[in-house]
Every structure is written in C-alpha cells, then in structure tokens.
C-alpha positions as CSV (number, residue, x, y, z in Angstrom):
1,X,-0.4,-29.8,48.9
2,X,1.9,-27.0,49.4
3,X,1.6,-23.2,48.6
4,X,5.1,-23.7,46.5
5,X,3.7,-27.2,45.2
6,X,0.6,-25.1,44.0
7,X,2.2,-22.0,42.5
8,X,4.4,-24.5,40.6
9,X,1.6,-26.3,38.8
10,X,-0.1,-23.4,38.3
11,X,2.6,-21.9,36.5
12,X,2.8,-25.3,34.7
13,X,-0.5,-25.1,33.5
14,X,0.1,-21.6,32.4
15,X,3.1,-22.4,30.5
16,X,1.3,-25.7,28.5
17,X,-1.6,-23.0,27.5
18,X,1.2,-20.6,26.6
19,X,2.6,-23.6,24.6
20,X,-0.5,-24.8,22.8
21,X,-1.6,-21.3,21.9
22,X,2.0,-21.1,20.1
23,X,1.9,-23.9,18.2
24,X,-1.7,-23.2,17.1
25,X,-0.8,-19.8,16.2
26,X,1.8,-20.9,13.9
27,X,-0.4,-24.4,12.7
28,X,-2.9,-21.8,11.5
29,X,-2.2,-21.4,7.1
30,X,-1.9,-17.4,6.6
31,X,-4.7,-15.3,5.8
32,X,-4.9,-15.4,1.9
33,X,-6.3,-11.2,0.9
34,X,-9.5,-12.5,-0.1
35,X,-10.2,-13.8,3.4
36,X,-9.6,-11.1,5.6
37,X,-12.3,-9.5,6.6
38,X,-12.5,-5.7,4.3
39,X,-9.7,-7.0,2.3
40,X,-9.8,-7.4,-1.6
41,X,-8.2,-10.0,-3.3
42,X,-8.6,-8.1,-6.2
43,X,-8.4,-4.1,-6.8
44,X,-10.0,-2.2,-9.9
45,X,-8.1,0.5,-12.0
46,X,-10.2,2.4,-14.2
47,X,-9.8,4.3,-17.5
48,X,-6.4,2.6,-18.2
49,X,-5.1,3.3,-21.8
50,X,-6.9,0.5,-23.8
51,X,-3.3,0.4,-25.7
52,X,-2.1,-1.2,-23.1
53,X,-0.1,-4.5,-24.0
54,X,-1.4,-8.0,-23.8
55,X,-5.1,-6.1,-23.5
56,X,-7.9,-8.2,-24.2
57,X,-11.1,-7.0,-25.5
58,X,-14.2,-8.0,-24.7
59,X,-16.8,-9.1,-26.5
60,X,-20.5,-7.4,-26.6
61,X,-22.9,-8.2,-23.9
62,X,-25.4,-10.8,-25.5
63,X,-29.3,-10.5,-24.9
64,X,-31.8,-12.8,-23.9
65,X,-30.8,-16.3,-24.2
66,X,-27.6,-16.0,-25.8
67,X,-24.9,-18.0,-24.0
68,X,-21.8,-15.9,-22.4
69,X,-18.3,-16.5,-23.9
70,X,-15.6,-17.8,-22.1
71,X,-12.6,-15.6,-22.8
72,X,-9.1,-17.3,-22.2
73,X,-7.0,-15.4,-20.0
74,X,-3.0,-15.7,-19.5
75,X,-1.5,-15.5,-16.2
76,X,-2.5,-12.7,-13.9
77,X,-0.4,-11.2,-11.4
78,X,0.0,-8.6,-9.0
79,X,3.0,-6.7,-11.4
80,X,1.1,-7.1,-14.7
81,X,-2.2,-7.3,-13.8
82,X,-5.0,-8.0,-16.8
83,X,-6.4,-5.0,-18.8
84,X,-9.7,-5.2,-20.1
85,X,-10.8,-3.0,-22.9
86,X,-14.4,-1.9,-22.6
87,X,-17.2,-2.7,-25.4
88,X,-19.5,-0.1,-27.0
89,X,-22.2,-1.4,-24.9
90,X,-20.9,-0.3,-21.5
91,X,-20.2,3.5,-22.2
92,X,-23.0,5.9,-21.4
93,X,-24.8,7.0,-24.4
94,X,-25.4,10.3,-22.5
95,X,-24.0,12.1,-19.7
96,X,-27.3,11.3,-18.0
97,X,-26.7,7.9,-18.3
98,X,-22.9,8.5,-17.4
99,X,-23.8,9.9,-14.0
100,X,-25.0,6.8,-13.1
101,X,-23.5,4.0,-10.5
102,X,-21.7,1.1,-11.7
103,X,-20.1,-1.7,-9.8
104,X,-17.5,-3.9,-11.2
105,X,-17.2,-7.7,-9.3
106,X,-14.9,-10.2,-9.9
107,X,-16.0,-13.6,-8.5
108,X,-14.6,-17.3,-8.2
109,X,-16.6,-20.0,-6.8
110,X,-19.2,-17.8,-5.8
111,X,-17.0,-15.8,-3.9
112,X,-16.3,-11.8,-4.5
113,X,-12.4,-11.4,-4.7
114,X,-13.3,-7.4,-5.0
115,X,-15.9,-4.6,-6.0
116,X,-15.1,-1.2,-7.3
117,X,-18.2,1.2,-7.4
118,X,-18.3,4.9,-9.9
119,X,-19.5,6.6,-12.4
120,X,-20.7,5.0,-15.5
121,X,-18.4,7.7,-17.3
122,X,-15.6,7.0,-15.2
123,X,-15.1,3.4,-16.7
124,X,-13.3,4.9,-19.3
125,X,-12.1,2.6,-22.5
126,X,-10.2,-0.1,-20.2
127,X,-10.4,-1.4,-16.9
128,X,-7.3,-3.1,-15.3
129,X,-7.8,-6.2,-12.2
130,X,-4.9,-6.0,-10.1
131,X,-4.9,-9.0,-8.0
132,X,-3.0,-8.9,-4.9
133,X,-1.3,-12.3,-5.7
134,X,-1.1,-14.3,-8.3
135,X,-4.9,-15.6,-9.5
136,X,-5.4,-19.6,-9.0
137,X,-6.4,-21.0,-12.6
138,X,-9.3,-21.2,-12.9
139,X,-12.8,-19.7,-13.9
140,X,-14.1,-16.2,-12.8
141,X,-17.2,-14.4,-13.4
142,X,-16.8,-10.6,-14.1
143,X,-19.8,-8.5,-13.5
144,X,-20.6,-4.7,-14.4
145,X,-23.9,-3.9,-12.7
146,X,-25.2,-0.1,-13.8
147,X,-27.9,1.3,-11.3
148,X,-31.3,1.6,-12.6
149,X,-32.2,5.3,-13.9
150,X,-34.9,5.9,-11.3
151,X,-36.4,4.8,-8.4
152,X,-38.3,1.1,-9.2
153,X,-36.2,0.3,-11.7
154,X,-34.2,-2.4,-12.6
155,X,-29.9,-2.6,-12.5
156,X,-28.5,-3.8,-16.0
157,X,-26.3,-6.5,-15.6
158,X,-23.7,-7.7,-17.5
159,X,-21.2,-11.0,-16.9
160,X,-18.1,-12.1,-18.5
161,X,-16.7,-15.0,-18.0
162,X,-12.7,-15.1,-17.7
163,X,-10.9,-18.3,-17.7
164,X,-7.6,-17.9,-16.2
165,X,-4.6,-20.6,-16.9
C-alpha cells in the first residue's frame, strides 16, 4: 500500500468516526432538568402570599396510622407554578423550634425533582413549586422533613401526596 493510499483511509476512517459521533450526538433525546446532574426539575419559593390565586391548602399532617390524602392538583407550569399554603402544624411553635432545618422534596417515581433546605420560620404561610417545565400528570410525593432538636434525635416527617392532571 502506498503512503497516499494510507493517509487516504486513514482520513476515511476519521471522517466515518466524525460521522457516527454526529449522528449519535443528535440521536441522543435532550437532557430533561431533572436529569442533569445538580439540576432541579423543580425550584422552591418560600413565604409566598398564601392569597395567592388558585392556592391550595393543605390538609393537617395525620398521626400514626392515618392514611395521607391525595390532593388533586391542576396543571403546573413553569409561569404559574402551584402555591401551597402551609397548615398549623408546620409553623414553629417557638422561635426555638423556628431556628431549626427543614427540607422540602418533591418526588415522582421515587425520584427527587428538587430539595430546598431553611429555617423552619422561613417557610412562611405558603410555599410555591416552580417546575422548570410543565409537570407530567401524574402522582408526587411532597415531603417537609424538620431536623431533630438535638443530637440523637429523630427528623419529623411529613408527606403530601399531590396528584397532578
């Protein structure tokens, strides 16, 4: 073989690698927020005005046994978001207890779609999910989890259960 017979299928090679790597690049379905790495699907804005229209309120945490309800949620998008207003049971009942670490978690399927960690206090009377696109129907699980008071103890945790049309 030639040295112009090898530089030309080498360049041929290089150019069908060049090709593939183009057409997989492009075969590949775009990152959806919630699947790139560090990026939520989902952001948290706290102590919204719990006037806000189409709030929903939700219900008081049940204890022990008692089965969570499944609250029925419009569409949600990125422009209107969902407001939640927040139930006597999740504000501090002391500025103690307000200094303490809560995390808000929306999940579908099992997977987070975003997390927002504060203050108890800084909760405020409403919380607002801001998706970054539309949310898929479906079910989601919304968890507040308030740090224990001390060293040993245990986190409260509350769920919600949102079912999105």
């Amino acid at each position: 073989m030639s040295r112009r017979a090898t530089w030309l299928w080498g360049l041929g090679v290089l150019g069908a690698l060049a090709g593939a790597a183009a057409w997989l690049a492009f075969q590949r379905p775009a990152a959806s927020p919630g699947s790139v790495p560090g990026a939520a699907a989902v952001a948290f804005e706290l102590a919204v005005d719990s006037l806000a229209r189409g709030a929903l309120r939700l219900p008081q945490p049940g204890f022990r046994g008692r089965g969570r309800e499944l609250l029925e949620v419009g569409v949600v998008t990125p422009v209107s978001g969902l407001v939640l207003v927040v139930p006597p049971a999740l504000r501090p009942p002391s500025p103690e207890d307000g200094a303490r670490v809560l995390t808000l978690t929306l999940l579908h399927e099992g997977r987070e779609l975003g997390t927002r960690q504060c203050r108890f206090y800084a909760l405020g009377d409403a919380v607002r999910l801001r998706p970054a696109t539309r949310l898929e129907p479906g079910d989601y699980d919304l968890r507040f989890a308030l740090a224990p008071e001390g060293p040993g103890g245990r986190p409260l945790v509350w769920f919600f259960r949102l079912r999105v049309r």
